[in-house]
N, C-alpha and C positions, 0 to 999 in steps of 0.2 A: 593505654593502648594495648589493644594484642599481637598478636602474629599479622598478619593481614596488613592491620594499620599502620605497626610495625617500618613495615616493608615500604610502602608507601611513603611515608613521613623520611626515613632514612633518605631515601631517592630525590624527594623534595629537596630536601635539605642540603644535599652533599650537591646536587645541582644549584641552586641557589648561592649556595659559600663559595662554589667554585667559580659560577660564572658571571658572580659579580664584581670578579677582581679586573675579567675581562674587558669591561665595558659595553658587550654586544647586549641584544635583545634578545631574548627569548619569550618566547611563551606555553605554557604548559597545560594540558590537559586532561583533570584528572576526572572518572567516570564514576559513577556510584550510586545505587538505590536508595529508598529510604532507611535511614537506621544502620548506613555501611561504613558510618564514623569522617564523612567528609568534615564536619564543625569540629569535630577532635581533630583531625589532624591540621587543620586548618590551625587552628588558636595554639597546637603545640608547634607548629612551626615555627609559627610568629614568636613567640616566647624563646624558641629557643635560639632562634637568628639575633633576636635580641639581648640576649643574656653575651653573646658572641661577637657584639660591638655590629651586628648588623642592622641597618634600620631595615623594619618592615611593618607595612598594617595590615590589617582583616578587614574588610569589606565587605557589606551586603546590600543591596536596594530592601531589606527588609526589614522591616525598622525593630520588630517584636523578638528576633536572636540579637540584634544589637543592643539593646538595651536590657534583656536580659541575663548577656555574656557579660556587659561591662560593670553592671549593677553586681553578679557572684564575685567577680575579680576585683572590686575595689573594695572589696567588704573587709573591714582590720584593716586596710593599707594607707598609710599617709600618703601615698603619691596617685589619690584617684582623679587628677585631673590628666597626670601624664597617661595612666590608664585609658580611660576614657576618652584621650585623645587617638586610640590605637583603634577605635572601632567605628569606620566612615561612612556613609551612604556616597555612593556614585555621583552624587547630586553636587558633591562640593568640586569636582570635576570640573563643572563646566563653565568655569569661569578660567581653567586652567589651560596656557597655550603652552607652555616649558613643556620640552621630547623629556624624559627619564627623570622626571622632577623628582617621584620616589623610587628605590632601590626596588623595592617589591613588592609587591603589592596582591594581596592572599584575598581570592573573590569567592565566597562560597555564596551558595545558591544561584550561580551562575547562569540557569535556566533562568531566570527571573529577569535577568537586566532587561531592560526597555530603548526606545527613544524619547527623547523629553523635551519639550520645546525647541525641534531640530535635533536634540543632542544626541550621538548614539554612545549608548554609557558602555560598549563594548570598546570602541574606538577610542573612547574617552580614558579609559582604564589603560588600555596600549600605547596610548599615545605618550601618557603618564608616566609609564614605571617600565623602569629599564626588564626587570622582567617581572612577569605576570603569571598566575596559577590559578586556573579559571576549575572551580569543584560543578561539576554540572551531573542534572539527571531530567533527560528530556522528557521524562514522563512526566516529569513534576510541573511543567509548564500548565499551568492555569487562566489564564488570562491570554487575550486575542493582541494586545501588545510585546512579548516576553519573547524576546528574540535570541536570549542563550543555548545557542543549539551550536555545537561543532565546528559547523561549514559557513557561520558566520564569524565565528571565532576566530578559523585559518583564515578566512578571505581577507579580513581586515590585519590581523598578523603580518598575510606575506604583503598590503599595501606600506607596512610600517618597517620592513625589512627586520621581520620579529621571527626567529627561528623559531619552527613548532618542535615540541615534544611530548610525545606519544609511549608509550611503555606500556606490556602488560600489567608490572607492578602497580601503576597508574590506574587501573579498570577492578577497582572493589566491586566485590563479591559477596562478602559474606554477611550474614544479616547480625546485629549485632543489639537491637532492638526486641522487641514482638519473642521476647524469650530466647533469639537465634534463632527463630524459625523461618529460613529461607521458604519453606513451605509455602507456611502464610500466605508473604507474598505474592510465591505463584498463586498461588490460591485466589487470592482477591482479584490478581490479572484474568483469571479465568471466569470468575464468578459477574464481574465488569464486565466482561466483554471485550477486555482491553486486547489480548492476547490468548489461543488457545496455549492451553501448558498440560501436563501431564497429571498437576493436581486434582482431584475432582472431593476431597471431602478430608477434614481437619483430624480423621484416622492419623496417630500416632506424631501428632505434631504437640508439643507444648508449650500451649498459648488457650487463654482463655476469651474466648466468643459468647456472648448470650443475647438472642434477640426478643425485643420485650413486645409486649402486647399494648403494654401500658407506658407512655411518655414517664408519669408519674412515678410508677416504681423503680423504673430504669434510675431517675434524678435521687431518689431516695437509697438506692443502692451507692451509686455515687457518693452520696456524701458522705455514709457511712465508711466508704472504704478513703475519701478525702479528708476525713475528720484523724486518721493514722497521722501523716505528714504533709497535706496539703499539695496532694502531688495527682489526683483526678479531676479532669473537667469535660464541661459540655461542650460538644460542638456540632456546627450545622453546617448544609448546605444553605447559599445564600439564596433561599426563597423565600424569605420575611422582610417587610418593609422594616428599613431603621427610623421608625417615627421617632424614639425616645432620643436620638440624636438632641434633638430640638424642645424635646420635654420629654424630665426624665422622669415626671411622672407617670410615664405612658410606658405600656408593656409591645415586646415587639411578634412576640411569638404565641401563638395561643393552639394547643393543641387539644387531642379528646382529653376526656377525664378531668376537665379543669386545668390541665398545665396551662400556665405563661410565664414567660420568663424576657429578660432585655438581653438584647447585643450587648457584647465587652464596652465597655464607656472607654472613653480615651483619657480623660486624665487618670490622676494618681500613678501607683505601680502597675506594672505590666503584667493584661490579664495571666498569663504563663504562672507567676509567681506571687502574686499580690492573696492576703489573707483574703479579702472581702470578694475575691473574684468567683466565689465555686457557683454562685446563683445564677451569674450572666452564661452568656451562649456564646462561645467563640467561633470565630469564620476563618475562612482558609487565610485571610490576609492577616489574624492574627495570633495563627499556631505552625503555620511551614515552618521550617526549619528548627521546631522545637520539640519537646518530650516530656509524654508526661507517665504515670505507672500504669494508669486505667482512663479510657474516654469514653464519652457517650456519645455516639454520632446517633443526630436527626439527621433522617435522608430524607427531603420535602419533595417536591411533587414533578421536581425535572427530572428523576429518576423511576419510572416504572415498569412494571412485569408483565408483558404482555401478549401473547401467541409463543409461550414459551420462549422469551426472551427477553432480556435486560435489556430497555430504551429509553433514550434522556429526551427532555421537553426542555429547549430554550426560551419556550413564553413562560414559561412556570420561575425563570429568575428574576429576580428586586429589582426593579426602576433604581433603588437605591445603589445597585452593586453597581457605581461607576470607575470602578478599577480592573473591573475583568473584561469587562462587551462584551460579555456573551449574548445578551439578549437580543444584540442590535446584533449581530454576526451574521454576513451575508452568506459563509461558509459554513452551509449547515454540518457538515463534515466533519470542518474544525472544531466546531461549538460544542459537535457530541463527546466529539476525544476529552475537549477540555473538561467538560463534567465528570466522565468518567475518570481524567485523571485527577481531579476533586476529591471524590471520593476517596480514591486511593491514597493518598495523599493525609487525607484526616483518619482514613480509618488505618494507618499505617502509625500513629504518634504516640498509641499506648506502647509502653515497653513488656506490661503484664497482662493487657486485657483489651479487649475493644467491646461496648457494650453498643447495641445499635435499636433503634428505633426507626421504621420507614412507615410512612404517610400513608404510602399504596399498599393494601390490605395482600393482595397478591404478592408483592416484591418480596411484604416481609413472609407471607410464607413460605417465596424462594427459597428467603436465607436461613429459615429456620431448615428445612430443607438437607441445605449445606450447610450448617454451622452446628447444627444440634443434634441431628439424628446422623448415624452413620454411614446411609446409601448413600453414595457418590452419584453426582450432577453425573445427566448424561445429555446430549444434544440438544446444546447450549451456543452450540455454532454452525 
């Protein structure tokens, strides 16, 4: 960890040791971008409450950091069952009625949690653990179910007599991903449409963009720089049917130039990590909350440029994508945010590179635009 994260983790920490001799509730709220070290200090909290005679686990509704945290930490360890019992989905919750059944309970991707057959995995978490450390980034909400936003957080907090805490040190900052390049970020907030920012063109940031013409070369780029440590992959917006679910003879994606390629398969290792994974196409349900050195984002056809402007189509997503509703979304409003923060979101995972591909001819010569030449986007809002 560095300074930043530092600061953060100490505050968790020294809150935590302290207030669990107490016996009250708290609950904590910690804020942060993509890349602003929420999964580090998460997993070093947990470790280190534990080394310290404190129980604690790490939590996420997302199954692809949980198993790819638990899979690096039990590697050389004779104790990977006790391990792997440290890394929970919300899910085992809800069979659970015991108030403070665990001592703490470390929930990263906290924008994420849901409700589940009734359940609110928000509620369910509070209701659980004496106290609670909810890592949230509401932009990162994806999906028309994802109810971790703040003012859900406190409301059911103060029904559980769960004191909230708030702290500047608590509200990371700094980008720790994408090279350090806060830039970036802005950048992509501005280039999305998500938010106007000050950014308008990747002048003086260090971080590598390239937008391809070609699916093909882009993939082929990729693997060359994958073939180093097995640390680049593809990824997409979900506007491809997963037919190969059900036959994996079948390809799911087919672009110009001959590309096709399948969705991440579900068995084996976890696309994230797994040797055999660099050919498949990853979706946002199986790279949030993870990192990779270089990505290739397809931007498919919910995303296009048009009257001088970046605008998303929610008839252009998969029948198959039945974990986000977007397609079915009666809030045309919400549905655009959410694509928007999609994007953001995959094209935020490289640490060294974002390689990009879009469908609409137009968009991508938005981004070439802004990503490759030097003049700065102007009236974009």
């Amino acid at each position: 960890m560095v300074d930043e994260q530092q600061v953060a983790y100490a505050t968790i920490y020294n809150l935590v040791s302290t207030k669990l001799k107490t016996g009250s509730k708290y609950t904590v709220i910690v804020r942060g971008g993509p890349g602003t070290g929420k999964s580090v200090i998460a997993i070093q909290t947990m470790c280190n409450l534990i080394k310290k005679g404190y129980a604690a686990i790490y939590m996420t509704k997302n199954a692809a950091p949980r198993q790819v945290f638990s899979i690096r930490l039990t590697e050389g360890h004779k104790t990977q069952k006790f391990i792997k019992g440290l890394f929970m989905s919300p899910v085992v919750l809800e069979k659970e009625t015991m108030v403070n059944k665990y001592p703490c309970i470390l929930v990263d991707e906290g924008h994420r949690l849901t409700t589940r057959y009734g359940h609110n995995q928000i509620e369910d978490i509070i209701r659980s653990g004496q106290i609670t450390v909810f890592f949230i980034d509401e932009d990162q909400r994806v999906t028309t179910k994802d109810i971790g936003t703040a003012e859900n957080i406190k409301v059911i907090a103060a029904k559980y007599g769960s004191r909230i805490i708030e702290d500047d040190a608590l509200n990371l900052v700094s980008q720790f991903r994408c090279n350090g390049s806060d830039g970036y970020l802005a950048l992509l907030d501005r280039v999305l449409g998500i938010r106007d920012t000050a950014n308008t063109s990747l002048d003086g940031l260090d971080y590598e963009v390239r937008v391809f013409d070609s699916p093909v070369e882009m993939r082929n780029k990729l693997r060359e720089l994958n073939e180093i440590n097995n640390k680049s992959r593809m990824l997409a917006g979900y506007c491809y049917e997963w037919v190969s679910e059900h036959n994996p003879e079948l390809y799911d994606i087919f672009l110009k130039d001959g590309f096709k390629a399948q969705w991440n398969f579900r068995d084996g290792a976890p696309f994230a990590i797994a040797d055999t994974s660099f050919e498949q196409v990853g979706c946002i349900h199986t790279c949030q909350g993870l990192e990779f050195d270089y990505v290739g984002v397809i931007v498919g056809k919910d995303l296009r440029y048009e009257n001088g402007k970046v605008i998303t189509d929610q008839t252009k997503i998969a029948k198959s994508d039945k974990s986000s509703n977007i397609k079915t979304c009666r809030d045309a409003a919400f549905a655009d945010r959410l694509i928007r923060n999609t994007y953001k979101t995959l094209m935020s995972r490289g640490q060294k590179g974002c390689y990009i591909y879009c469908e609409d001819e137009e968009l991508r010569n938005y981004f070439k635009k802004v990503f490759v030449s030097s003049n700065p986007i102007k009236n974009d809002f």
